[in-house]
C-alpha positions in Angstrom: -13.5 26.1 -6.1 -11.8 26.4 -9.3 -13.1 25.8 -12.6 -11.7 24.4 -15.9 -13.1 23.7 -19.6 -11.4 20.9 -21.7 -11.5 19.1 -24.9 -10.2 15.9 -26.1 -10.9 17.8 -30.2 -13.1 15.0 -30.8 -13.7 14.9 -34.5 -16.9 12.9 -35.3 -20.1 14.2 -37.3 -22.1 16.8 -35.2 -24.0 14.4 -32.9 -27.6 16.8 -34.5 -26.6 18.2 -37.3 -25.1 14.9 -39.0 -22.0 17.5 -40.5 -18.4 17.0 -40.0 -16.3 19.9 -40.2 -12.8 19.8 -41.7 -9.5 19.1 -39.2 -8.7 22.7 -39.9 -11.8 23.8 -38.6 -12.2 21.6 -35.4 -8.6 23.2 -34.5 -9.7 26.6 -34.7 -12.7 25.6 -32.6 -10.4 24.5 -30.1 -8.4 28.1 -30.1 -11.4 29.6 -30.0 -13.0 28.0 -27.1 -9.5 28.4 -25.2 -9.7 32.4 -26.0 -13.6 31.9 -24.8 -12.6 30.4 -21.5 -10.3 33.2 -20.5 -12.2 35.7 -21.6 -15.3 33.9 -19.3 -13.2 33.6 -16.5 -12.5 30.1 -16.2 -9.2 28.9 -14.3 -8.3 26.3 -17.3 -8.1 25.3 -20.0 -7.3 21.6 -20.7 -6.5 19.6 -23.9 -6.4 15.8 -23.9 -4.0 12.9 -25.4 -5.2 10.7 -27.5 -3.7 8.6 -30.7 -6.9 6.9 -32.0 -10.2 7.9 -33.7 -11.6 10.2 -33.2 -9.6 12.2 -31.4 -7.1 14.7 -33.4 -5.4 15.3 -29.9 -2.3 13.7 -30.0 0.1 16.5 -29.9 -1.2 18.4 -26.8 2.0 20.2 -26.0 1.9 22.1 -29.8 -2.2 22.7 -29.7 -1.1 24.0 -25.6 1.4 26.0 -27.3 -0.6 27.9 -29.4 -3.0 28.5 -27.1 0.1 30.0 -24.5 0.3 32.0 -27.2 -3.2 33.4 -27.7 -3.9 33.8 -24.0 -3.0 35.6 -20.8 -3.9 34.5 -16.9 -5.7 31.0 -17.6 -3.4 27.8 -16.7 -3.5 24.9 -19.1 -3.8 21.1 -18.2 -3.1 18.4 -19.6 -6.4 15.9 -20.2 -4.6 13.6 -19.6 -0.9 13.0 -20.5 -0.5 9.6 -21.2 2.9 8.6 -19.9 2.5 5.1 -20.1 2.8 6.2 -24.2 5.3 7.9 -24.0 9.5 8.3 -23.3 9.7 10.5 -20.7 13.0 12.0 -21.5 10.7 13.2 -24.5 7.9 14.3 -22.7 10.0 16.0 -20.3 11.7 18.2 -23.1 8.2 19.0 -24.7 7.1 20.0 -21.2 9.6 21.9 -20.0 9.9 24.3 -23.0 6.0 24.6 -22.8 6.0 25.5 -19.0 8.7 28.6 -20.6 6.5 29.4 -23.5 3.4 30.1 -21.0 4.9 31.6 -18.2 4.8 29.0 -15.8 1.4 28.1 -16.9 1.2 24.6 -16.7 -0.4 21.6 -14.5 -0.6 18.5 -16.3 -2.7 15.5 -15.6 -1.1 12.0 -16.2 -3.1 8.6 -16.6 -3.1 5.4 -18.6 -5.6 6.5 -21.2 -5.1 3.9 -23.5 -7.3 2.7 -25.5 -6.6 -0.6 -27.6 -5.7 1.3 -30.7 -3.0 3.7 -29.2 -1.9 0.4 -26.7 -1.3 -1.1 -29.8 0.2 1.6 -32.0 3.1 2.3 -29.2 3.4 -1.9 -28.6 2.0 -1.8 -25.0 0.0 -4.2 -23.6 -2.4 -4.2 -20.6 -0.1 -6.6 -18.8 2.7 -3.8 -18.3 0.9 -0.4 -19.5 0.6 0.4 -15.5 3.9 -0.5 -14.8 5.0 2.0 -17.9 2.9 4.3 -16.0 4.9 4.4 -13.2 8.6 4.6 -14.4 7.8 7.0 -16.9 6.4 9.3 -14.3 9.1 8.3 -11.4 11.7 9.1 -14.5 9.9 12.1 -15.6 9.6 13.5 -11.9 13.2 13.3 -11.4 14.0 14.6 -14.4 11.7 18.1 -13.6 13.9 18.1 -10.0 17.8 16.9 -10.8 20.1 18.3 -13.0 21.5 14.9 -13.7 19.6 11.5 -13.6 20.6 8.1 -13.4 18.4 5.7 -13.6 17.9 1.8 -14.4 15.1 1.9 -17.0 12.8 -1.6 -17.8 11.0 0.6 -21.2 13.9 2.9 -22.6 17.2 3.1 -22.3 18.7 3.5 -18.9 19.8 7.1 -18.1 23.4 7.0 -17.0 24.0 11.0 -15.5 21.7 11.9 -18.1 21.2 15.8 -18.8 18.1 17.3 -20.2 17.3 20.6 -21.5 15.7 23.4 -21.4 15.9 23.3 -17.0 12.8 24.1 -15.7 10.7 27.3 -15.2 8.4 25.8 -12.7 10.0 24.1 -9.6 8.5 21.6 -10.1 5.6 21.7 -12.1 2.3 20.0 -10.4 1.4 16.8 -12.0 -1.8 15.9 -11.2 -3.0 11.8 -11.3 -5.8 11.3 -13.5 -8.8 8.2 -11.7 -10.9 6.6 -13.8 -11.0 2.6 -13.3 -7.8 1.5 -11.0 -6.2 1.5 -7.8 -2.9 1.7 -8.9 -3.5 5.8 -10.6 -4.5 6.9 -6.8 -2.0 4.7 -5.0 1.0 6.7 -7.4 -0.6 10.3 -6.4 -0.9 9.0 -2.9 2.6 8.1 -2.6 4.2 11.1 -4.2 1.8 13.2 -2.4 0.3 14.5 -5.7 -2.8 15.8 -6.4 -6.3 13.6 -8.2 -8.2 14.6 -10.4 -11.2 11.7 -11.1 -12.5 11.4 -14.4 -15.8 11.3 -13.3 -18.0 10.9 -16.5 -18.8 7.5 -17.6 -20.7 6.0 -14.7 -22.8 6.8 -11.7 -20.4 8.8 -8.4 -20.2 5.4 -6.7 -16.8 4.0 -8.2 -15.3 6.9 -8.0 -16.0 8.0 -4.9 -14.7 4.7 -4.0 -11.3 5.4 -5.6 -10.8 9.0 -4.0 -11.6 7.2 -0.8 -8.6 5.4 -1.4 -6.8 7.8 -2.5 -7.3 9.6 0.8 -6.3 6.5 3.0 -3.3 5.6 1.0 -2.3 9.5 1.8 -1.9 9.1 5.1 -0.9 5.0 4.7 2.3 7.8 3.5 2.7 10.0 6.2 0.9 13.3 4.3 -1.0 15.5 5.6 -4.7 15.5 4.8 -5.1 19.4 4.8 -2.7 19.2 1.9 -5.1 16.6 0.0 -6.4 18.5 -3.5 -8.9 16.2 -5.7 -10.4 17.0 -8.9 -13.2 15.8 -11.3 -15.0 16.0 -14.3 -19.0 16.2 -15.6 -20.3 14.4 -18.1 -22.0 17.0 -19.9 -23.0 20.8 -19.6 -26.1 22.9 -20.4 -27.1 25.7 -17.7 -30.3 27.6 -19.0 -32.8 29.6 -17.2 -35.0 26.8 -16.3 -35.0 23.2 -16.1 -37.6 23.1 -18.8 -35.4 24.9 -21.3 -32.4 23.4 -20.6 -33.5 19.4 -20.9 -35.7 20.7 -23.9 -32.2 22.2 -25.4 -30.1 19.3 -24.7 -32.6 15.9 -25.6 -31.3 15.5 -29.2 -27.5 16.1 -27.8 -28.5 13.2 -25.7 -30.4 10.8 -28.0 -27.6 11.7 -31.2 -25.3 10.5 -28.4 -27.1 7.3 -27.4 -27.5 6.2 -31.3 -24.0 6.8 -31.8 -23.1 4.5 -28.6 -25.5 1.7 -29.8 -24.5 2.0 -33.3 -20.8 1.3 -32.0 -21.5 -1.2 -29.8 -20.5 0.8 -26.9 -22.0 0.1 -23.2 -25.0 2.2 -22.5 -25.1 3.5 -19.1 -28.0 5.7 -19.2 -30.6 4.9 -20.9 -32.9 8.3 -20.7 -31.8 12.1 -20.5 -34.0 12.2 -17.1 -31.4 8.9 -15.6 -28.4 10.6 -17.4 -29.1 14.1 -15.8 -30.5 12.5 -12.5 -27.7 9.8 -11.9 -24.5 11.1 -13.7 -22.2 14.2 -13.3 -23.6 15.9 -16.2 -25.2 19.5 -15.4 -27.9 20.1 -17.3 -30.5 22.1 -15.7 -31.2 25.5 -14.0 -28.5 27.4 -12.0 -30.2 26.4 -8.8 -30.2 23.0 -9.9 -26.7 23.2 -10.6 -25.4 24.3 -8.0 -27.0 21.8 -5.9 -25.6 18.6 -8.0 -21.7 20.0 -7.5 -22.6 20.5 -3.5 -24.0 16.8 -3.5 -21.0 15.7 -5.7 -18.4 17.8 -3.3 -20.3 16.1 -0.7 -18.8 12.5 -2.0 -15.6 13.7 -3.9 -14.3 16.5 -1.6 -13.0 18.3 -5.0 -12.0 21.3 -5.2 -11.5 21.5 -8.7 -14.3 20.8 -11.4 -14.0 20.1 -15.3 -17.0 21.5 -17.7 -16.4 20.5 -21.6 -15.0 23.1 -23.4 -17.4 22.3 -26.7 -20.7 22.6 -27.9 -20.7 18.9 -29.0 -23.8 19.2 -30.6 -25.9 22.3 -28.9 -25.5 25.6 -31.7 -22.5 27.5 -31.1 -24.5 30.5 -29.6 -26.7 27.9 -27.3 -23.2 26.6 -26.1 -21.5 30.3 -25.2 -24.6 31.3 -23.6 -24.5 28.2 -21.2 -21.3 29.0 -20.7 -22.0 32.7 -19.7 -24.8 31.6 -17.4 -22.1 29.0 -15.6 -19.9 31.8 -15.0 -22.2 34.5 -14.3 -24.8 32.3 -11.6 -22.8 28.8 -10.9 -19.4 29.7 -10.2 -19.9 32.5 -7.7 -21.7 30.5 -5.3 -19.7 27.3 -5.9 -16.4 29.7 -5.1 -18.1 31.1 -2.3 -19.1 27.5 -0.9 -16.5 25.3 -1.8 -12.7 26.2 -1.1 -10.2 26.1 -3.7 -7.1 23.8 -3.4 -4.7 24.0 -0.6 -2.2 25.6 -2.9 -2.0 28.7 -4.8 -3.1 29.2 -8.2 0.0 30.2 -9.6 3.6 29.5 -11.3 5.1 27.1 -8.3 8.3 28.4 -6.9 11.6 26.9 -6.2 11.0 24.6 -3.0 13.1 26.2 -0.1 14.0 22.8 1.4 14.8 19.6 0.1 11.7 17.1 -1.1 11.2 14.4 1.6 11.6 10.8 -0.2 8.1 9.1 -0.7 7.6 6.3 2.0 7.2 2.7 0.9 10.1 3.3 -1.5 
């Protein structure tokens, strides 16, 4: 199994504490914790898209830059890349030069993600945003493969033996398809043969386990093979301590900050107690032991391979935060590698494909 820690850079008042730190500072957070990662051991490191409070993440590609810069071995993701946003002439560009900058670095993860502030900042509407979805990432795969694309655009400007620059480091690079709410995310990964990676945070396992069970049966609907299926997924929350004890003891006003802040907003509540949220969501809050146990019974109903932890201390003190983070690393992880496989492809830069990309079926 491979492990990843991401951020959105939420930028709200410390969900304890009451304080909100300048932009300035919540950036430098967010190098630190991607130094922090690497120098844990993690496999990635993942920064989000967003262009509405209160997120400050809507120019992933510089923030990934940076952190190219700072770091060594650890990939970086995009959480997720919302093409549905975005020109993907554009993207493609930004991409590209990234994937250079970090060595062949980079995965992203693509999705809707919109919200009704950013749908309505870019003028896109939840009529067409899925249909965005998929031209800009049918455009933007082609672009990552040919040299020169034509193509008969409904939201830009058609491409007429259109060239981009800089050509690719990675050939291609792997896009994953971020699940959350829809069918029509997993049916795009399924028919390209890309990977899923389920958000896996808001609710109970149930919906989306029901959505990577799609996922697999569109698969082979497509002719793939299901030894090449890889599946992601996220947690809701993390704080490993020594005991149980400790650790719901640490993370109760994390949890009750959070539940004021969701009434106060007139957000859905889901869970209504820390005991339901750590009992019935994805969050790991507890012991090693009891850690460990949650991802096998997850595993058991996702079949992912790949797990995302938050990368912030949303709330817990810094050194309560790093310390969870060490534990994870130096008790969770080992066993969860040794149990659970990683993804049927390496972990690496991907290399120039030797023979030419079958077209996807249903086409």
């Amino acid at each position: 199994m491979r492990f990843l820690a991401i951020t959105l850079i939420v930028h709200r008042p410390d969900p304890v504490t009451g304080v909100l730190v300048p932009t300035h500072e919540r950036f430098r957070e967010v190098r630190d914790n991607a130094v922090l990662a690497e120098e844990l051991g993690f496999d990635g490191f993942g920064v989000g898209e967003r262009h509405e409070r209160p997120f400050l993440s809507s120019a992933p590609t510089v923030v990934l830059g940076h952190v190219a810069a700072l770091t060594r071995r650890i990939r970086l993701f995009t959480a997720v890349t919302t093409l549905s946003l975005l020109d993907p002439v554009r993207a493609y560009e930004d991409y590209a030069t990234l994937d250079h900058l970090s060595d062949g670095r980079l995965d992203l993860i693509i999705g809707k993600g919109n919200g009704t502030a950013q749908r309505e900042l870019f003028h896109v509407t939840p009529e067409d945003q899925w249909e965005r979805n998929a031209e800009s990432y049918e455009v933007f795969r082609r672009l990552w493969r040919q040299d020169r694309v034509s193509a008969d655009t409904r939201f830009r400007p058609p491409l007429e033996d259109a060239e981009t620059w800089p050509r690719p480091y990675q050939r291609p690079v792997r896009v994953w398809h971020g699940s959350a709410t829809s069918e029509e995310s997993v049916d795009l990964a399924a028919r390209y043969g890309d990977p899923l990676f389920s958000a896996n945070v808001t609710h109970p396992v149930e919906p989306y386990a029901a959505l990577v069970r799609h996922y697999r049966e569109r698969w082979e609907h497509y002719g793939h093979d299901p030894a090449a299926i890889a599946v992601g997924a996220g947690s809701a929350g993390l704080y490993v301590a020594r005991t149980s004890q400790e650790a719901l003891a640490a993370y109760r006003p994390v949890f009750e900050s959070n539940l004021a802040f969701q009434r106060s907003a007139g957000l859905p509540v889901v869970f209504e107690t820390l005991e339901d949220f750590v009992a019935r969501s994805s969050a790991l809050i507890g012991s090693p032991e009891q850690v460990v146990d949650k991802v096998h019974r997850y595993h058991e109903r996702l079949g992912h391979t790949v797990l995302h932890v938050t990368a912030d201390a949303g709330g817990l003190p810094p050194a309560r935060h790093r310390a969870s983070l060490e534990l994870f690393q130096s008790a969770v992880a080992p066993v969860l590698r040794r149990d659970i496989p990683d993804p049927p492809f390496a972990w690496a830069p991907v290399l120039p494909r030797q023979t030419p990309e079958p077209v996807p079926a249903d086409r």
